[in-house]
Each structure stands twice: as C-alpha cells, then as structure tokens.
Steps between C-alpha positions, in 0.01 A plus 500: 500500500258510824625763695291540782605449823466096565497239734765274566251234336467699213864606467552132471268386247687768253551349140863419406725590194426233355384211696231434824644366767377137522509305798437078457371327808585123540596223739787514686709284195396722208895544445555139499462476127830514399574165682584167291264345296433244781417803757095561429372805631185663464289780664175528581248791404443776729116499563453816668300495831187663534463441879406799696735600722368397848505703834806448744373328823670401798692182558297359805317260347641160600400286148764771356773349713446179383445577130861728510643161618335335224644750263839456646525155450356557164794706397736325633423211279460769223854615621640209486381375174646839342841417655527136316385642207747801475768229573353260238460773227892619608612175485334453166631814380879425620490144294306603191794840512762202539372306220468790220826597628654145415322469164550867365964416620400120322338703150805775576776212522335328181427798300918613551579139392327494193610843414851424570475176288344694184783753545753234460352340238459851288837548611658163342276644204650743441863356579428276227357778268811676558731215424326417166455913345940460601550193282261629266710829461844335518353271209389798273821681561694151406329493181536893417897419541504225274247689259765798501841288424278311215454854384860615521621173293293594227586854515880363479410303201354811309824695614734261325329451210518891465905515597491222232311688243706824566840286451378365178416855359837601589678241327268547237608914473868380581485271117340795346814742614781276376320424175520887414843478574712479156897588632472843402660776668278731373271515808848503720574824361093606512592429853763705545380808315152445729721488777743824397182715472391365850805573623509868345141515595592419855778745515270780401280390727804534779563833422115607463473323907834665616321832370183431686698439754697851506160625449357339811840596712468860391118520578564322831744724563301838435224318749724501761566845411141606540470275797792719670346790366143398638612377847730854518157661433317305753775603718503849483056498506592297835717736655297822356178316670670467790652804508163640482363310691741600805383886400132446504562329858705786627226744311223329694674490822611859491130610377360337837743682710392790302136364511500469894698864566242649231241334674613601882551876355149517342386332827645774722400794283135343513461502907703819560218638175257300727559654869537904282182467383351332797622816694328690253178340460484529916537850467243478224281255724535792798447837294163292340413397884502869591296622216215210572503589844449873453165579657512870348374340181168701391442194248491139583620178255229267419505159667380170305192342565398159500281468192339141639395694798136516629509751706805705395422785217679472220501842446522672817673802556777328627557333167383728291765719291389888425841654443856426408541498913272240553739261286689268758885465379553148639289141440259397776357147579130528440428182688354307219342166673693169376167413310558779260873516476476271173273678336552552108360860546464771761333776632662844621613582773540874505215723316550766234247795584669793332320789690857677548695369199649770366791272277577509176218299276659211284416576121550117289842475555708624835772717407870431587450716845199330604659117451797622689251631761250158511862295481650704823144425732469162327885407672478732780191242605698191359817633686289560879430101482852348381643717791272436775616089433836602493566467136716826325273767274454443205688762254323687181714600226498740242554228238220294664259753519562561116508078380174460736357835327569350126383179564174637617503691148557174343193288678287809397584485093450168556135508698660314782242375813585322790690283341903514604776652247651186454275293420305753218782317215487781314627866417436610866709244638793534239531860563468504859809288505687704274449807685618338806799359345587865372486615853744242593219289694271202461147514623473247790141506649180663422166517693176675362187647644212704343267767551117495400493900501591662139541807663785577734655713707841527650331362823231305394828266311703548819171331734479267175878396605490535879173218424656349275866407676317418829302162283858432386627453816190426694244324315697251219486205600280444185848572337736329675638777675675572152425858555640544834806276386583805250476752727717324796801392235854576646667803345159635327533730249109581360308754339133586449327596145139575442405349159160655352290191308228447270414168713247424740701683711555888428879498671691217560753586799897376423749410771827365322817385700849499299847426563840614387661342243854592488565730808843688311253569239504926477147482409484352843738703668341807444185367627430601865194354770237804500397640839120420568320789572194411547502447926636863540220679275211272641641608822507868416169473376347408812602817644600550850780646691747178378710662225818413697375134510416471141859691396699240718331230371571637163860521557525159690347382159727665267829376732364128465439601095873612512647211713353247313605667168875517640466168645383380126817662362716354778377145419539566086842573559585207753346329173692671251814458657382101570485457105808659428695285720311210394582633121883553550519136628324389145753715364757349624406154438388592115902585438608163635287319306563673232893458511461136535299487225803708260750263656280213443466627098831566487584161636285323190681681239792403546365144541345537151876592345661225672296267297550690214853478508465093576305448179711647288811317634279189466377530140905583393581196687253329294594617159855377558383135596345558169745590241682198719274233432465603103861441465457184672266352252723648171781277629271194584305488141910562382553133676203347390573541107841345525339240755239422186724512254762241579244272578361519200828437327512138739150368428530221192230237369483155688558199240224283497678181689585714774099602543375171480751430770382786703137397453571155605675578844253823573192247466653224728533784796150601406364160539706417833381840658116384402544183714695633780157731570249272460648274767557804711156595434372107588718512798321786664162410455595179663625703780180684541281216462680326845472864656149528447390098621702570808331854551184360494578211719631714787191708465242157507697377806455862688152505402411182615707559845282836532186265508597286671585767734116686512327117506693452817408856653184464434467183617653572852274819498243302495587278782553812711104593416427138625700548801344866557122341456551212721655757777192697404278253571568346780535871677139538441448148611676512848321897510137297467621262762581777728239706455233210537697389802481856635085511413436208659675540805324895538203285446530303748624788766178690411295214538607407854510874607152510364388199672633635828338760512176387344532270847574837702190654360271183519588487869441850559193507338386195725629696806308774400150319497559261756249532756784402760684810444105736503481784779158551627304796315372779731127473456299781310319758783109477491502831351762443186336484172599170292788623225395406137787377219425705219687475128534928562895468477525848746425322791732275738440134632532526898746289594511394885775355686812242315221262304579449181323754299383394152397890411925583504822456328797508739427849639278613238137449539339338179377896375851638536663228335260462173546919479848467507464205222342706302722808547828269424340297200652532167375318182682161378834496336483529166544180273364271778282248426256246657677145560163343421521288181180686375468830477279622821284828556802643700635577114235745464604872363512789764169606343292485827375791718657621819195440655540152412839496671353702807232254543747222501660637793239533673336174440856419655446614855093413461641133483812499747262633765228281401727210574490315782720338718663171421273189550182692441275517153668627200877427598607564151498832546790455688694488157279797320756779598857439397622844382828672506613823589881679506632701758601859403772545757650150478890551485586170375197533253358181620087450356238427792300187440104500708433119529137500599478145664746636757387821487895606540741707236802365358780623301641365163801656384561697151699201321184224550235767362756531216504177450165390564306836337487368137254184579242716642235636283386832358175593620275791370228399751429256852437131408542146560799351438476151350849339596660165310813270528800633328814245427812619529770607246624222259850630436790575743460880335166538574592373848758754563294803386184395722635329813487792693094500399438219767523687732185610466353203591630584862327805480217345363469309863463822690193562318610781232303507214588815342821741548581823331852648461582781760688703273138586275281691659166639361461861353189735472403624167 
C-alpha cells in the first residue's frame, strides 16, 4: 500500500480488490444489443483525437456567425434523424417483444397439451395394467380354491379307507374273542374272585385315604395352631415396637428440653465466666499499664528492630539485651515490610550480648525449674498478644507443663529435629500421647523453633523465645500463619519445653497446646492454672522506685489466675449437673423399655403353651378317627367274604346250545354297531366337504370385491392427478400471458417516456447552439493574454455568459465532473459479461497497472476538451465520453447517467441497473467495444426472466455506454 499523501488523481487510479475499474466508450446505442434479431446495432471505434487544443478567441468574426448557422441546421437534421430512428428501433423492439411473446404462450400452450395428452395416455396405462394384475390375482386365487377342495377329497378318501381298515380289525379281534369262548363258568368265577380282591383292595385303600386324610386334618390343624401362635407373636413384637417406639420419642423429646436448658445453663455460666474474667484481665491490663509507664525504671526493655532495614542497626542499644531487665514482657510488631513477611526463614530481632548475664547457664538438658521458668516468659509473651486483641490468656498447667516436659524427653531418645511429634510415627509420638492421656489431656497443637547456639543461658533461651514468638506471629506467612493460629486458639491451654538434640540444631524449642479430656476427671480436678511470674520479676529487675506497681500487678494477676480457676469449676459443675440430668432421663427411659420388653416375653410364652395344648388335643383327636376307621374296614372285608361267597355258590357252566346262541345274537349287534359308524363317519365328512367349498367361495367373492375396490381407487386417483396437472398447467399458462402482457406494455411506457424526453433533450440541445438564442461576448482588453486549453485537469474552462458550454456538465465543469467519476467509480458486477457474440478485449483479467487506469482518465478529459463543437471536424467525439457516475447523497438511490452529446446528467433508477447490469462486460483495462445484433429469447421463459433487460436499449439512446452499481465502491489496499 502507497501511503503517501496523494492527489485526488492518484487516489483514483488506486488498484481494486480484485478488479480495475473499466470504463467502455461507444456510440450512443451501445445498449441496444439486446434488441430483436431484426434490431442491428453496431458501434463505432473510438479513435482518440490528437488535435491540440486550440486558444479561445473572441466571437467577432462574422464567417463564425454564419458557420454556427450552418452547424445548426446541421444538427437539426442530425436531430431529427436520431428521433425517427429511436422511434423505428422502439417500434421494432415493441413488435419483435410482441412476437416472442406470442410464440414462447403458442410453444407454452402446445408443450401443456402434449404433456397433458401423454399423462392420459400413461394414465389409461396404467388403468389397464391395474385391471389385468386384478383378474390375474382373482384367477390364481380361483385355482388355489379348487386346488385345495381337490386336496380335501382325497384326504377324505384316505380317511375312510382308514375308518374302514380300523372296522375290519375290530371285527376281526371281535371273532377271535368269541372263538375262545367255550360256556365255561370258570372265567365267571376268575371274574369274581379278580373282582373280590379289587374290591378288598379298594377298601384298604379307603381306609389307608381316610387315614391320610386324618393325617392331613390333624397337620392342618396344628398349622393353624402355629399360625395363631405366629400372628400372637407378631402381635406382641408390634405392640413391644411400638411401645418402644412411643419411649424413644418421649426419650428424645425430653433429652432436647434437657438439651436446650443444659445448653442455656452452660450458656449463662460461660458469659457471667466471660464478663469475671474480663473484669479481671482489665485490672490486669491497668496494673501492667502502670508498671510500663513507670519512668523510675533504671533499666529499659529492648524494642524489635526491623532486620530488612538499611539504615536501622540491628543491634543497637535499643535492641540489644544485657540483663534479665532488658527482656521486654510483651510481643512487639517489628515492622517487617510485606516483601519479607513470607519468608521461609528469619533474622532476629532483638540481640543477645551477655555483658551483664548473670543467669543460670543451661547444662544439656534444662532442669524441671528452668522449663517451668522458659514456659512462664514463653506465655507471659504469648499471653501480652492474645490480650491486647481481646482474646482471654492462655492458662499453663501443672499437668501441661509435665506432658510438654516428657514429650520433649521422648523427641530427645528419639534424636528428634524439626520435624513435628506427630508426624515422627514412632516411639516419640506413641509416648507423647500416652503421657497426655495419663494426665487426662490430648495434645492439640504444637509449634517448634530452634537455636544455633549449643550453649545457653537462662537469658540467652529467653531472647531465643522473645525472637522466636515474634516470627510466629510476625513473619509466617511462609507458614500459613499456622503458628500464629496456635497461639490465638480460644480457651488456650499451652506449655513450653526445651528439647536438647543431636541434630543440626543443638536445641529444638517445644510449644505444645492440650485440652481436657474429661473435666470430672480428679486427675483434672486437682489441676490448677499457674500464676506467670515472669512480668513481676522482669519488672523487679529493672529496678526503680515501682515495687508497688509490680506487687499490684502481681496480685491483679493472681485474682484473674483465681477467677478463671473458679470460673472453670463453676462451668464443670453446670456440666456435671447437665449430664446427670441428661443421665436420669436415660434412666428412666432404660426401665420402660425394659418392662415392655418382660411383658412382651411374657406375652410369647404363653403363646408358645397355647399351641402346645392345641397339638395335643389335635393328635388325640386324630388317634380316635383312627381306631374308627380300622373298625370300619374289619366290618367291610366281613361283607365282602359273604358277598364272594354266595356268588360263587350261583355261578354254573353254560351248555353249549345256549353259547352258540349267545354268540350268534352278540355278533349281529357287533356287526349293526360297525355300520351305524361308518355312515356316521361318511356323513360328516360330507358335511365338511360343503363347509369348506362354501368357505372358500365367500372368501374368492370378498377377494375379488377388494380388487375391484383398489382398481377403482386407483383409477379415480389418477384422474384427480390429470385434473391437478391440467389446473397446473394452464396456471402457468395464463401466468406467461400475464406476465408477457405486463413486459410488453412496461415496454412500451419506457419507450415513449424515453422518446419524450430524447425530444426534450434534442430540442434543448438545439436551443443551446442556436445562434438565435447567442448573447454577444464582451471582447478581450488589448492587454489580456490569450487563455490556452491544456489536458492539466487542475485548471478550469472560463465560461462567459448563458452559451452553451461544451467544457461542463450541468453545474459541474468538465474537471470537477471526471474527478468526481473517478472518486464514485466502482469495478463491474461480478458475473457480467460482454453481449458481443465473440469474446472482446473488455474480457481481459484485472492484471493491468493503475497507471494504465490513470492514463485512461486522463486521455478522457484530453479528448472531451479536444472536441469541438457540433458541425466542426471530428464530430465523433461527440460520442467518445459516455460514463456514469452515482450520487452519494441520493435518497431515493437513483444512479446519475453523463450523456456526452448533450453534455447533461440523467438519472436511472436502482431496478433498470439491476436489470440491465448483467449484459455489460467485465473489463480489466480501457478498450474498444466491438458491438453485434442479439435476437431475442425463443421461449415465453426466457421472455419473462429478461424483459425487463430492454430497457436498456432506452438507456442505450441517451448515450450510456458503461454503468457501475452505486452500492460498490472502490477500496485502497
């Protein structure tokens, strides 16, 4: 991208996107292409002029006159002539727009005719195709009926000669029975012996069921026994649940009272324990006031300094620490800056000197009086912070002083570092919990420090601590503030160990924080807060005229000691007598449930000898039904033997003309029965046989009825599509009709608006060089200097008086107007293309130079003011500059038109470049434009889509050769 500052000739000569502008100069009918293949039109090439642009000189001499008129009359004819043949070319246009109209609605009409005949004639088609597949089914079911009763007479065949065959076995067993038949009674009486057995068999058989049965009663029975038994039981669990239930729910309610009075008691105790010792610790607060503002003090405490200083001294006097009275007795902020407040490590803030340390030297281990000593100034210092942010003192034990003192044994046997109790996982850590748990505590907290120095002193270990507590609270961010958490727990009860080590680190230093664990413990009981000494003897060992200071702040500390240890006891017995009320409520409850539970057992037992009573009135019924039933079955076998033997007494032999008589009759039923059921037998196949043929009949007649039935549907479905394509059809034929109609008759509005004012603009063009309507020209002083015409596009053709001036458009003089062309000019529309019928150089790429472009332009002006006036040499000029331009402010977004034979702008509106845009070509650079006839549309379609498109030809006859869509404008890149 260029981006110095340019001229407005440069700005314009820019490269698109993607395309140059291109700009086509013709004849006034370029546009007239699109007209009928009997409307010719053709333009001729541009030959630039070369003429030199001549000096203006005045109009005085009198051969001028007289050639204007000549000129006049010239264009008149000219005028004229372009008049008839605008009308001729409309007129042309209108008939050739009527006759494609007429043939494309003749093709249309013809086109829906034939289509509606070939859809009729598929239709019958298929009509007929539908009637034949319907016979052709009805057929094939037809003979699948008759195929199926074929089959079922031949399947009645083989059944009768099987009924036939079985009949003839029969018979055939029926002559094999009589012929063992002799007339003796002897198989009579086999009979009835076979039959006495059954009979005694049966009877046994009665008694053995009538048994089963009394079994069966008797077990029922003793289930419904249990069952009583078992839903008794479920009964009494029921109630007991319930019962219990009820208790538990009167046991809970009561407990919440109990709960909520314990918990308002313990509440109560707690702020009235709260506003004692507040009372106290003010009086504390006031009595250690007076002693820090004693200025009779021959010692001073050490202040802190800030380590990270530059300029303050670490170890100034003010922070250095000679003597036990240089020891302060509360924390101070050192004023560590917030870039060093997260620091894993620190530096001290008080300094150890020793010049006047007179304290007791440390040998390995402390003794029992020095931890208690290091543990009272380690809290006293812990204490001064909790207090001054309104949090209680913390309280050191006797019992916490030992379990802190054992565990630092422990850590020692064990060569403990920095490295916390509970997390060593081994002896240490075992024992150190013990110990606490045999003081009735359980170690809560712990924090460690340690000191480089092997060698200690009393106060070298106390400035250890003083250092040591102020990075707890000051400087652990590195730690999360876990440090400073310990020390500021409510309720604190902590205590301070030195542990000697073998480590890295010579002593490791030991705060441990406990709690109690059962508070009516007497291990506990006995176990009173300690009074910290260690304010009152730093204090005294200052020196100064303050004992009364020191002693009241002494006994202000030992009165908070005492009302905190009265206020502990108070609160252990508001909890004592909590639990036991809480306990006699359990108590009570544990006896109700535990009578519902006897009742409840006592309830089941005598469930469980109910049914033991039951069964054994069941099982004696049983054995009675018994001993019933066997006597039963004595007399019945009794019966049977004197049954069996008189018949046996009555049977004789049969003589043997009685058989044959027997045999004779018994064969002639025999035979009569065998052809009574083969008739039967005949008689119902018969009956089947008619069932089945009219079955299938009804079915073939349904069937055929159903086809019948979709043949006609489809059938009159198919007229509806006929119906539906014919409506279909001649819709789109009356919409061609219309629209044609509606083409022409825009055509031929257009056309006489056109020609109108093509006449308005002919005359006024004629009035504007008619020599009739000249004013005389004011002639040029001695002294002016000639003015020369030059191509330079920044200077301005003088215009003087109302002539016509040829150097103008409508108020814009020829330089204005061809800068704002080129400021408003926008490349083609893409996808148009030239309407010649070979492609022309206007199809070239967009591969040419701006300067190519930029010279185009202003070969443009070079040759409009090189032109001269109508009637003179080289009139064809006249038709060189046809351009078009938008205006930017146009509300009704209309395009301006320049028609250079009339030297006047016109407007065409949005819908005709729309319509018109997609003939024009796509140039990449300025050439000649070789125009050719075009015939119009065959088809009404084509027709309807392109009528619009004549229009152009109207526009063509105001001389517009090229126009560009408003709406794309050209971008720097």
């Amino acid at each position: 991208m260029n981006n110095h500052k340019m001229t407005r000739r440069e700005r314009y000569a820019v490269k698109t996107p993607t395309k140059k502008l291109g700009v086509a100069t013709a004849t006034a009918i370029t546009l007239a292409t699109i007209a009928t293949g009997t409307t010719k039109a053709s333009a001729a090439e541009v030959q630039p002029s070369t003429r030199t642009p001549e000096q203006t000189t005045p109009s005085t001499q009198p051969d001028e006159k007289t050639q204007a008129t000549a000129n006049y009359d010239a264009a008149k004819a000219s005028e004229a002539q372009k008049l008839a043949d605008t009308q001729a070319q409309q007129k042309a246009q209108e008939e050739a727009t009527a006759k494609a109209n007429a043939e494309a609605q003749a093709a249309q009409q013809a086109a829906n005719e034939k289509a509606q005949a070939d859809a009729e004639a598929q239709q019958k088609a298929t009509d007929e195709a539908n009637a034949q597949a319907a016979a052709q089914q009805a057929a094939e079911q037809e003979a699948a009926n008759q195929a199926a009763q074929v089959q079922a007479q031949k399947d009645a065949e083989v059944a009768q000669q099987v009924e036939i065959a079985k009949q003839q076995q029969e018979a055939a067993d029926f002559a094999a029975q009589q012929a063992k038949e002799t007339g003796s009674a002897q198989e009579q009486r086999d009979a009835v012996t076979a039959q006495n057995q059954q009979d005694i068999a049966n009877a046994q058989a009665a008694k053995a069921a009538q048994d089963a049965t009394i079994e069966a009663n008797a077990k029922a029975e003793q289930d419904a026994a249990k069952a009583r038994q078992d839903n008794a039981n479920k009964q009494a669990d029921a109630s007991q649940k319930a019962d219990t239930t009820t208790a538990q729910i009167k046991q809970a309610a009561e407990t919440k009272t109990q709960t909520d009075v314990n918990t308002k008691a313990e509440a109560t105790q707690t702020a009235s324990n709260a506003a004692s010792e507040k009372t106290a610790q003010n009086t504390v607060n006031s009595a250690q006031k007076t002693v820090d503002t004693s200025n009779t003090k021959a010692t001073k405490a050490a202040t802190p300094a800030n380590p990270y200083s530059e300029t303050d001294d670490a170890f100034a006097d003010a922070q250095a620490i000679n003597s036990v009275g240089n020891l302060p007795t509360k924390i101070s902020d050192p004023h560590i800056p917030a870039s060093h407040v997260n620091d894993a490590g620190y530096y001290d803030y008080y300094s150890y000197s020793g010049e006047n340390d007179n304290t007791p030297k440390i040998n390995g281990d402390a003794t029992t009086a020095q931890q208690a000593e290091l543990s009272d100034y380690a809290m006293t210092l812990v204490n001064s912070y909790r207090t001054a942010h309104g949090l209680s003192a913390a309280v050191v034990t006797n019992n916490a002083q030992k379990a802190v003192d054992e565990s630092a044994q422990y850590r020692k046997a064990v060569n403990a570092g920095l490295t916390h109790t509970v997390y060593l996982g081994n002896s240490a850590t075992t024992k150190t919990t013990q110990a606490y748990k045999d003081l009735n505590l359980f170690n809560t907290s712990e924090n460690l420090g340690v000191s480089q120095a092997s060698e200690l002193t009393m106060l070298s270990a106390k400035v250890n601590l003083l250092n040591m507590i102020t990075a707890m609270i000051y400087q652990d961010g590195a730690h999360a503030n876990g440090h400073l958490a310990n020390f500021m727990r409510e309720n604190l009860q902590m205590a301070f160990a030195l542990q000697q080590s073998n480590s890295e680190w010579p002593y490791i230093f030991v705060f441990q924080g406990s709690e109690i664990n059962d508070t009516n413990n007497p291990v506990t009981v006995n176990d009173k807060p300690l009074t910290l000494k260690s304010a009152s003897e730093i204090e005294a060992a200052r020196g100064g005229n303050n004992a009364a200071a020191v002693k009241a702040l002494a006994d202000a500390q030992a009165n908070l000691t005492n009302v905190k240890t009265a206020n502990a006891q108070k609160l252990a017995d508001v909890r004592t007598n909590n639990k036991q009320a809480l306990d006699n409520i359990n108590t009570k409850y544990a006896k109700i449930v535990a009578d519902i539970t006897t009742s409840h057992d006592a309830t089941v037992a005598n469930n469980a000898k109910s049914y033991a009573s039951d069964v054994a009135r069941i099982k004696q019924l049983a054995t009675a039904q018994h001993d019933e039933n066997a006597t039963k079955l004595a007399e019945t076998l009794a019966t049977l033997k004197d049954n069996y033997d008189a018949k046996l007494a009555n049977i004789k032999d049969v003589p043997a003309d009685e058989l044959a008589a027997k045999k004779a009759t018994d064969k002639a039923k025999f035979e009569q029965s065998q052809v009574q059921e083969l008739a039967a037998f005949k008689a119902n196949q018969a009956k089947a046989e008619s069932a089945l043929e009219t079955k299938l009949a009804n079915e073939l007649a349904s069937f055929k009825a159903q086809l019948d039935a979709d043949v006609a549907s489809k059938a009159e479905t198919g007229a509806k599509n006929l119906d539906a394509l014919k409506a279909s059809n001649d819709k789109a034929y009356n919409d061609l009709v219309a629209t044609n109609a509606q083409a022409l008759s825009n055509l031929k509005t257009s056309n006489a608006k056109s020609y109108a004012k093509a006449q308005a603009d002919s005359q006024a063009y004629l009035d504007s060089i008619n020599p009739a309507n000249a004013k005389p020209e004011t002639p040029n002083k001695p002294s002016d200097k000639p003015t020369t015409d030059t191509p330079d596009d920044t200077k301005t053709p003088v215009k003087t008086g109302d002539e016509g001036d040829s150097g103008s458009v409508g108020s814009m003089t020829l330089d204005e107007y061809y800068a704002k062309l080129k400021e408003t000019a926008i490349k083609p529309t893409t996808g148009a293309s030239n309407s010649s019928a070979k492609p022309s150089t206007n199809q070239q790429t967009s591969t040419n130079t701006d300067n190519k472009t930029q010279a185009y332009f202003d070969r443009l002006i070079q040759l409009d003011k090189s032109t001269p006036s109508v009637g003179g040499s080289n009139q064809t000029t006249n038709k060189q500059a046809n351009v078009t331009t938008t205006v930017a402010k146009n509300q009704y977004n209309d395009h301006v038109v320049y028609d250079a034979s009339a030297k006047v702008l016109n407007t065409i509106t949005t819908a005709q470049h729309k319509n018109s845009i997609a003939t024009l070509p796509s140039n990449g650079t300025v050439s000649h434009v070789t125009q050719s006839s075009v015939a119009l549309p065959k088809t009404g379609v084509e027709s309807s889509s392109k009528s619009l498109a004549v229009l152009i030809s109207m526009v063509g006859l105001l001389g517009i050769s090229v126009y560009v869509p408003k709406h794309m404008k050209n971008k720097r890149v």
